[in-house]
N, C-alpha and C positions, 0 to 999 in steps of 0.2 A: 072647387069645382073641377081645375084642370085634374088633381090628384084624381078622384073618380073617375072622370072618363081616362087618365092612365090606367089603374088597375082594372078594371071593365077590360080597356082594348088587351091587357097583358092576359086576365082569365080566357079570355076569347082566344088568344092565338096558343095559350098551353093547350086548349081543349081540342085546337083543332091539330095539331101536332100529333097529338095523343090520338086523334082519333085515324088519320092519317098513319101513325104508327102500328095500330093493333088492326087493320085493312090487311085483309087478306091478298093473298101475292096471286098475280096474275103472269101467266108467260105465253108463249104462241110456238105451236113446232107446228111440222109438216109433216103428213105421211102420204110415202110414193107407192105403197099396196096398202092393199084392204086390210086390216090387221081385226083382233080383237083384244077388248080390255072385259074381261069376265063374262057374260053371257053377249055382251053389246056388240056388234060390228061395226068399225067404223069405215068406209069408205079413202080412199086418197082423197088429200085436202088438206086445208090449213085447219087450225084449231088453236080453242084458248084454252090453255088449263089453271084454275083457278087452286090452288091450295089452300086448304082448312084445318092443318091439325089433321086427325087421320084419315080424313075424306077428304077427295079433291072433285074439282068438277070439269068436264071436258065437255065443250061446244064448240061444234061445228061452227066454223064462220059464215059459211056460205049460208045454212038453213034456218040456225040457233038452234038446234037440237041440242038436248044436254042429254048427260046423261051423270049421276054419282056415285060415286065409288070409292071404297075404302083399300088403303093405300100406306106405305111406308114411307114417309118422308123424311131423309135424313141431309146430315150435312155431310161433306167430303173434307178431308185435309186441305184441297185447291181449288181453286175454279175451273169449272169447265170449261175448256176453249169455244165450242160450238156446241147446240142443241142435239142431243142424239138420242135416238129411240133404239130399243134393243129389243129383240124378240127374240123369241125361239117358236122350232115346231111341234105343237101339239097336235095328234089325232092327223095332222094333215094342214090344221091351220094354223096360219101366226098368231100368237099370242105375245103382246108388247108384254114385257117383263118390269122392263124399269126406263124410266126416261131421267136424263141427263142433261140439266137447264144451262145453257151457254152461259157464260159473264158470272155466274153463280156459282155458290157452292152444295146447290141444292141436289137429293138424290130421290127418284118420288118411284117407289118398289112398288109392284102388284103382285099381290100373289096367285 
């Protein structure tokens, strides 16, 4: 009896591991202008970006607005020290390029 509920509690904690593992990555940046990400505007504010493989998803914290977007996610040689957005100007507007996840080696392009 004891052997069962050993292997029971051991399936139970591989599965949650695993499941734990393949859970999509979540990060938080800030933006201090209005920027946009493809047709979207997002206002200054905090935000969570969720990464998926080659959609990510960004919501607004204050509203929960989301919004999704397909995206380049790559890895870097190092970690990034701090969380940085990078834009440039198109047309007159900013347009976020690529964001740079602090702690991480993560590199999330839009094109």
């Amino acid at each position: 009896m004891k052997t069962k509920i050993a292997c029971i509690a051991v399936l139970l904690a591989s599965g949650l591991l695993t499941a734990i593992a393949n859970a999509d990555q979540s990060y938080r940046f800030t933006l201090s202008n209005t920027s946009q990400i493809g047709n979207a505007e997002l206002r200054p504010g905090d935000y969570k970006l969720i990464v998926d493989g080659p959609k990510v998803v960004v919501t607004e914290i204050t509203t929960g607005k989301s919004i999704e977007v397909e995206a380049k996610v790559e890895s870097a040689d190092k970690k990034f020290a701090a969380t940085e957005v990078h834009t440039k100007l198109v047309d007159g507007v900013s347009q976020i390029s690529e964001i740079r996840i602090g702690g991480s080696t993560t590199r999330v392009s839009f094109n």
